[in-house]
Structure formats: structure tokens, C-alpha cells
C-alpha positions as CSV (number, residue, x, y, z in Angstrom):
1,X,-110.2,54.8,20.8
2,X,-111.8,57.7,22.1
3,X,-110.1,59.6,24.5
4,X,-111.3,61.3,27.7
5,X,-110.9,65.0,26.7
6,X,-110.9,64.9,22.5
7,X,-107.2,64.8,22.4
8,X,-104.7,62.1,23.3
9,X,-103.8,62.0,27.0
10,X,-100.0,63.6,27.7
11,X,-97.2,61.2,26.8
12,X,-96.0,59.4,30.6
13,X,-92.8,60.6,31.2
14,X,-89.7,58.3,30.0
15,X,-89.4,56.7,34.1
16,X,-92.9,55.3,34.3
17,X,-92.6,54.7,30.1
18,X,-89.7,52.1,31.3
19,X,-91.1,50.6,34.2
20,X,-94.3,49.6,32.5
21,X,-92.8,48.4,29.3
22,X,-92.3,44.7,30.5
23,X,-96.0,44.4,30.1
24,X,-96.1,44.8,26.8
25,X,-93.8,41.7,25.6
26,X,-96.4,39.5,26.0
27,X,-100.0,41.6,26.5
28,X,-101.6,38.3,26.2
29,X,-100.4,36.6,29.2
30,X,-100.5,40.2,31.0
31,X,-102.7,41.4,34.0
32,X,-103.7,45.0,33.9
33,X,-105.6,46.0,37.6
34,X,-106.3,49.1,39.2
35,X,-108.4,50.2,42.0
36,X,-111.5,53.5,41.4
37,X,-111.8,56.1,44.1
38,X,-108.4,58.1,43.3
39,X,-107.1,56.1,41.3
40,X,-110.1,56.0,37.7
41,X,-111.5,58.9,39.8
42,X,-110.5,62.2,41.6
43,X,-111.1,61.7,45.5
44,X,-114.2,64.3,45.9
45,X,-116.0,65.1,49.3
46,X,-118.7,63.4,49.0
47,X,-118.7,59.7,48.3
48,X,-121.9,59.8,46.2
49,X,-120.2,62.7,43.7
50,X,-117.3,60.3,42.4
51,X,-117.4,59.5,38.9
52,X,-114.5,58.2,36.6
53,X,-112.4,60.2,34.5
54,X,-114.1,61.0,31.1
55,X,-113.2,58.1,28.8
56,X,-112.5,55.8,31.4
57,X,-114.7,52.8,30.6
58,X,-113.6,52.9,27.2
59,X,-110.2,52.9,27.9
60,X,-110.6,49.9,30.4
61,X,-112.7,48.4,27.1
62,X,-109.3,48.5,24.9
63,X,-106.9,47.4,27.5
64,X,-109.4,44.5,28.0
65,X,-109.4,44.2,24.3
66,X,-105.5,43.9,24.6
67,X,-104.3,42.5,27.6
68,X,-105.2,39.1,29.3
69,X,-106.9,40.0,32.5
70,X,-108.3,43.6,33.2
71,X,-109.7,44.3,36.4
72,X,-111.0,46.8,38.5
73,X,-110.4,45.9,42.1
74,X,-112.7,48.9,44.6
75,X,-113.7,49.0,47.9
76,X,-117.0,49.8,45.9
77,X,-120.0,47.9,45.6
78,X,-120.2,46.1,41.8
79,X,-123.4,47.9,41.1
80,X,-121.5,51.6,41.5
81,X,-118.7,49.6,39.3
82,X,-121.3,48.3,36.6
83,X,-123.1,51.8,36.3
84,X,-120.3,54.2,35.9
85,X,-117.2,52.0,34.0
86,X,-119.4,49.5,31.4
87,X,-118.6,51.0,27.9
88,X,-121.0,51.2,25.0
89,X,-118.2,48.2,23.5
90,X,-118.7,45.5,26.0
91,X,-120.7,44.9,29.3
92,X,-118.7,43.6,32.5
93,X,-117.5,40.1,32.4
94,X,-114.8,37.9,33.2
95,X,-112.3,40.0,31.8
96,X,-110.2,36.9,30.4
97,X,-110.1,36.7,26.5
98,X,-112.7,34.5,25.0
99,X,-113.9,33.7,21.6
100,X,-116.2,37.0,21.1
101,X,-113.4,39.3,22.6
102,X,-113.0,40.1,26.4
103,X,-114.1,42.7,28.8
104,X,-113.3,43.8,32.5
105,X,-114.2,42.3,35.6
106,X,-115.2,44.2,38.5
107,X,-114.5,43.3,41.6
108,X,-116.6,45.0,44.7
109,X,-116.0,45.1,48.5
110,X,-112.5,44.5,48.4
111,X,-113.2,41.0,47.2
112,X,-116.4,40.3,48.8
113,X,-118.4,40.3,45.4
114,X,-117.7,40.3,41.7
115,X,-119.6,40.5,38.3
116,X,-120.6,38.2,36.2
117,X,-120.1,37.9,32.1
118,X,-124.2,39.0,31.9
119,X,-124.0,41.5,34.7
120,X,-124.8,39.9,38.1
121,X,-123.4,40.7,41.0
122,X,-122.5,37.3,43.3
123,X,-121.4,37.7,46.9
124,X,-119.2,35.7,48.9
125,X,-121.8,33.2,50.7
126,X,-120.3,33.8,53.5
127,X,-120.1,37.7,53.9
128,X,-123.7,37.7,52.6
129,X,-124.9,36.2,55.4
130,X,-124.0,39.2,57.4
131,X,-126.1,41.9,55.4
132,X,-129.2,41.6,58.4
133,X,-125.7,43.1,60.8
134,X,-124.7,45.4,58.2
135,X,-127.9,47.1,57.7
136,X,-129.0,47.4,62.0
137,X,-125.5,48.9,61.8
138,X,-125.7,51.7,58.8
139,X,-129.2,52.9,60.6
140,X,-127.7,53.3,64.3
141,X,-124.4,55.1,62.4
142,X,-126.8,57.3,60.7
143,X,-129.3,58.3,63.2
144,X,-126.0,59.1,65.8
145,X,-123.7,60.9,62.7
146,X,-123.0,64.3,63.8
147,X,-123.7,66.9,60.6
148,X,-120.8,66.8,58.6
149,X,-120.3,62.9,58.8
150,X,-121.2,60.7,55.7
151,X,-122.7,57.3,56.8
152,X,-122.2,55.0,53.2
153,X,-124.1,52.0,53.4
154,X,-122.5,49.1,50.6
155,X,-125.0,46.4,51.2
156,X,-122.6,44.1,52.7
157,X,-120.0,47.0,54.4
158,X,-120.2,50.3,55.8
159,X,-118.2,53.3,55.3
160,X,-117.9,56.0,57.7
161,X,-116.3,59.2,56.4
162,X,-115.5,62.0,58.0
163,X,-113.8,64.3,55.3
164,X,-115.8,67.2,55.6
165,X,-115.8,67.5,59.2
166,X,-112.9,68.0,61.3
167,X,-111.3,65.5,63.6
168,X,-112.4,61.9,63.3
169,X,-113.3,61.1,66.8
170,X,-116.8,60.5,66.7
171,X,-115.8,58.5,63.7
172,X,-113.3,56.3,65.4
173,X,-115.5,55.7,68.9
174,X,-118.7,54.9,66.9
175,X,-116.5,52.3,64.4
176,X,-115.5,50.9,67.5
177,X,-117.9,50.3,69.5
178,X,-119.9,48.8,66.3
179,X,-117.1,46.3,66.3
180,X,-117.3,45.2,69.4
181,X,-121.1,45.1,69.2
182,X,-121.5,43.2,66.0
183,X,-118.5,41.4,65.5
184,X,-117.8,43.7,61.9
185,X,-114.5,44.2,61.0
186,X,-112.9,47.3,61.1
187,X,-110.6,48.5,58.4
188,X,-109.1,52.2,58.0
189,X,-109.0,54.4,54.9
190,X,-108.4,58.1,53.4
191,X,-110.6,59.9,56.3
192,X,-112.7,56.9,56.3
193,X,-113.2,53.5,58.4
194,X,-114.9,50.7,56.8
195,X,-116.9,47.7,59.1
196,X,-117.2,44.8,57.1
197,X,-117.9,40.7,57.6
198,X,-114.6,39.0,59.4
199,X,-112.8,37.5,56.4
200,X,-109.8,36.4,55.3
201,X,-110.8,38.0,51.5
202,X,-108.9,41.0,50.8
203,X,-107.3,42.7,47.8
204,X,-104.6,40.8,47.7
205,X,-105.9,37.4,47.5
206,X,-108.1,39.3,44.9
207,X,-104.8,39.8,43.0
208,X,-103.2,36.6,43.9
209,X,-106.4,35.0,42.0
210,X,-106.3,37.2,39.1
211,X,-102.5,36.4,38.2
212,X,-102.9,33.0,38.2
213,X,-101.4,31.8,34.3
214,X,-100.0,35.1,34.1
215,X,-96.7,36.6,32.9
216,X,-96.6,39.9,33.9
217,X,-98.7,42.5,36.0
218,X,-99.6,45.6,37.4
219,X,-101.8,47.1,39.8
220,X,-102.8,50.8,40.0
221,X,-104.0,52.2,43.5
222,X,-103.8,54.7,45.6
223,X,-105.0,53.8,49.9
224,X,-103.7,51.4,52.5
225,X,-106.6,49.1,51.3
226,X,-104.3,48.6,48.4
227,X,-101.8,47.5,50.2
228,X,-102.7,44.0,50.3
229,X,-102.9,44.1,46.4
230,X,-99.1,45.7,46.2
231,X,-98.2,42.7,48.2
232,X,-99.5,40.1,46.2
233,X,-97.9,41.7,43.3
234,X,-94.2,41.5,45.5
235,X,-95.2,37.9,46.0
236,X,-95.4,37.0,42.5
237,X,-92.3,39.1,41.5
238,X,-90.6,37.0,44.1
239,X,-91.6,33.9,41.8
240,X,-90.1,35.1,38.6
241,X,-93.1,37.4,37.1
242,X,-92.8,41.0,36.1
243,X,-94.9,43.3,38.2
244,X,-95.3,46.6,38.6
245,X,-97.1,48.2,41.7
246,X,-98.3,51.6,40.9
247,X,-98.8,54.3,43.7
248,X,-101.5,56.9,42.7
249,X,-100.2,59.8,44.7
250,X,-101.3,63.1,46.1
251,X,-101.1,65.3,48.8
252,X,-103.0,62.9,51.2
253,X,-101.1,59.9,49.9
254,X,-100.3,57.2,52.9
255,X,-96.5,57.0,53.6
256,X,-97.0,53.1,53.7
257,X,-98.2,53.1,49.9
258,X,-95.8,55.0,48.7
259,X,-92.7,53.4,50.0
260,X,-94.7,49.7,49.1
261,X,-95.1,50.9,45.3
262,X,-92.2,50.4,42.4
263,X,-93.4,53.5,40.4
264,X,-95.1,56.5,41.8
265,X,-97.7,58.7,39.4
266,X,-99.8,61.8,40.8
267,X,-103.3,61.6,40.5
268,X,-105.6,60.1,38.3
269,X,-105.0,62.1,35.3
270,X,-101.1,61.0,35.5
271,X,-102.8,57.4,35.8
272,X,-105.0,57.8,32.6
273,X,-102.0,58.7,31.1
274,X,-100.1,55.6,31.7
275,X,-103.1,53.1,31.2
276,X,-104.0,55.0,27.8
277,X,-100.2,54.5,27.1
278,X,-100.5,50.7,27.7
279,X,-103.6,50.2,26.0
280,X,-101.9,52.5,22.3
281,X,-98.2,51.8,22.7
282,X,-96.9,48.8,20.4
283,X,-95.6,45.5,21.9
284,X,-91.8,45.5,23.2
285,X,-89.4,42.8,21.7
């Protein structure tokens, strides 16, 4: 498999070699996950900049190959998910193992849409009715954004971010009031608040719908919108399966994700490493 920089990925240290080995005794019945932004990608300024690590959507093209559910789980929209991870070896899909092989799902929105196996994006009917509230509320966030503040509209959310400009208040007020206003949810993030359609869908019911039939799991992220996904995976542990909730860390890492995961990597690269690991390293037992 090609790698992301010509030359196998650093060997994860012998702690995170042993945490993740129960999902390789049965890769079939195994659910690799992982979140994007920090997590497939470095955390960059500006929203529109992020890319995955090189190598990345071929990599999540062998662990789909391998495992029996691989999914990408992002607060982004399926289209940014669809442009920048489908490899040259599979389009997205399912990402459960069929007759002609398998590929990865993508999941958008925190659960509010998902691909389909020829390359749709479906909404929740629900949350798609609120696009005419999403879209009055990107253009009065935009025309009052002070210079500095990054205004990114997701066709059914909006993300306010405020990572180049210091303090968050006018962040915080504006959020606010749109909340009250249009009824829009309000959810925090890494310098950022998200407004999206009151719902009950979040990552971890995400999760909880990907493990079904599964033996084992994991689940790679890195922001308190993760958190929901880390306790799905606790839920499921508490029922017998082997999970592993995996904190992306770095210097801006939440306290709350790093005391909710069960194995701690910095940064994407340490990530790669361990996912590149699973996808090469022979099964246990």
C-alpha cells in the first residue's frame, strides 16, 4: 500500500501497539472509526486550508479492505469528505464488506448526512428541512463577522470560528442570539461554535449504529464533539465488546477528551501511524 511520505510510517510505540491489538483477532467483525479535522488532518487556521495527511484515503482504502466497518465520522459536510478521502481503489460506500470488496463510509454533520455506495449525499429528512434557517443565518453571521472571524457555511450547519482573532466574544454573543432567534442548536468546538437543527443525532448514536454485529472497535478523535462517540464506545465495552477510544492530542487538546479516551496519541501523524499499523500488522491469535 502506498504510504503517505514514500517510506513506512514510524512503528507506534509498544503501549498503543498493545491497546489496539484486540482488534486484530477478528478484523472481520471489527469497526475501525475516526473523526478528520485533527485527527486525518493537522488543525490549520483556516477551515478551507485542511486537507488529509498524504496517503490518507488510501490508507482508509486498506483498512476498509481489512476490517468490517470503516468509517469516517466529521463535523464536515460529505461532499468535503467525498473530495479529499475517496482513493483511486474504491469510491465511498457503505463501508461493510460486500461481494466486490468494501470501502469507507462517510458520515457528515455529526450524523446529520452520510454517503451512499455511488456517491450521494442523503440528509436526515428532518435536519434538511431546516436549510431555508441555516442559510438566513450564515448571511446575517457573515455580513456582522468582525475581520478576523471565519463564518463556515455546511449547508445544513454553521460554523463560527474565531481562531485567528483573539477572544471569542463576538463569537459567543452572535451564536447566541442566533439560537434564540432561529431555534438552531448550539454546540462548542476547538475555537469554534457550531448552530445546527435541534436533534437527538450526534456522534455517538453514529457509533452506536455502526457497531451493531460487531466484535471489537475503535474510534479515533480529537474535540468534545467526539465525546459522544467515546461514549458509545464505553457503552459497548460495558456489554462485553473490545473497544478502544483514541484521544488525538495536542497542545489545545480538551481536558474532557483526554481523561474520556483509553489511549492517548499526539497528533495526526502519531494517528497515521497507528491506523497504518492496523491496516499492515498480521492478525493476533
Amino acid at each position: 500500500m502506498p504510504d503517505r511520505s514514500g517510506s513506512d510510517p514510524a512503528l507506534p510505540p509498544r503501549a498503543v501497539r498493545r491497546a489496539l491489538a484486540p482488534l486484530l483477532v477478528d478484523p472481520a467483525a471489527t469497526a475501525v472509526l475516526s473523526d478528520f479535522d485533527g485527527t486525518l488532518s493537522p488543525i490549520v487556521d483556516d477551515p478551507d486550508d485542511a486537507r488529509p495527511l498524504p496517503g490518507a484515503a488510501l490508507l482508509l482504502a486498506r483498512l476498509a479492505d481489512r476490517f468490517g466497518t470503516v468509517a469516517v465520522v466529521s463535523g464536515r459536510p460529505v461532499s468535503f469528505l467525498l473530495d479529499h478521502l475517496s482513493s483511486t481503489e474504491g469510491a465511498a460506500g457503505t463501508g461493510h464488506r460486500t461481494g466486490g470488496g468494501a470501502v469507507p463510509h462517510f458520515v457528515g454533520l455529526y450524523g446529520l448526512e452520510h454517503s451512499t455506495p455511488d456517491g450521494r449525499v442523503v440528509p436526515d429528512p428532518v435536519a434538511a428541512e431546516w436549510r431555508p434557517v441555516v442559510d438566513a443565518t450564515v448571511a446575517r453571521l457573515r455580513a456582522a463577522a468582525p475581520e478576523g472571524a471565519f463564518v463556515e457555511p455546511k449547508g445544513l450547519a454553521v460554523t463560527v470560528h474565531w481562531r485567528t482573532v483573539p477572544g471569542a466574544a463576538w463569537a459567543s454573543g452572535a451564536v447566541r442570539d442566533e439560537e434564540e432567534r432561529t431555534g438552531l442548536q448550539v454546540h462548542p468546538g476547538r475555537r469554534n461554535l457550531e448552530l445546527r437543527p435541534p436533534s437527538a443525532i450526534d456522534k455517538g448514536s453514529v457509533v452506536a449504529r455502526l457497531l451493531e454485529g460487531r466484535r471489537a472497535a475503535c474510534y479515533f478523535g480529537d474535540d468534545l464533539g467526539d465525546l459522544p462517540a467515546f461514549a458509545a464506545l464505553a457503552h459497548a465495552a460495558r456489554r462485553g465488546m473490545a473497544t478502544v477510544a483514541v484521544a488525538v492530542a495536542d497542545e489545545e487538546s480538551p481536558a474532557e477528551v483526554l481523561e474520556a479516551a483509553d489511549l492517548i496519541v499526539q497528533g495526526p501523524d502519531e494517528a497515521f501511524a497507528a491506523l497504518y499499523w492496523l491496516a499492515e500488522s498480521p492478525p493476533v491469535g
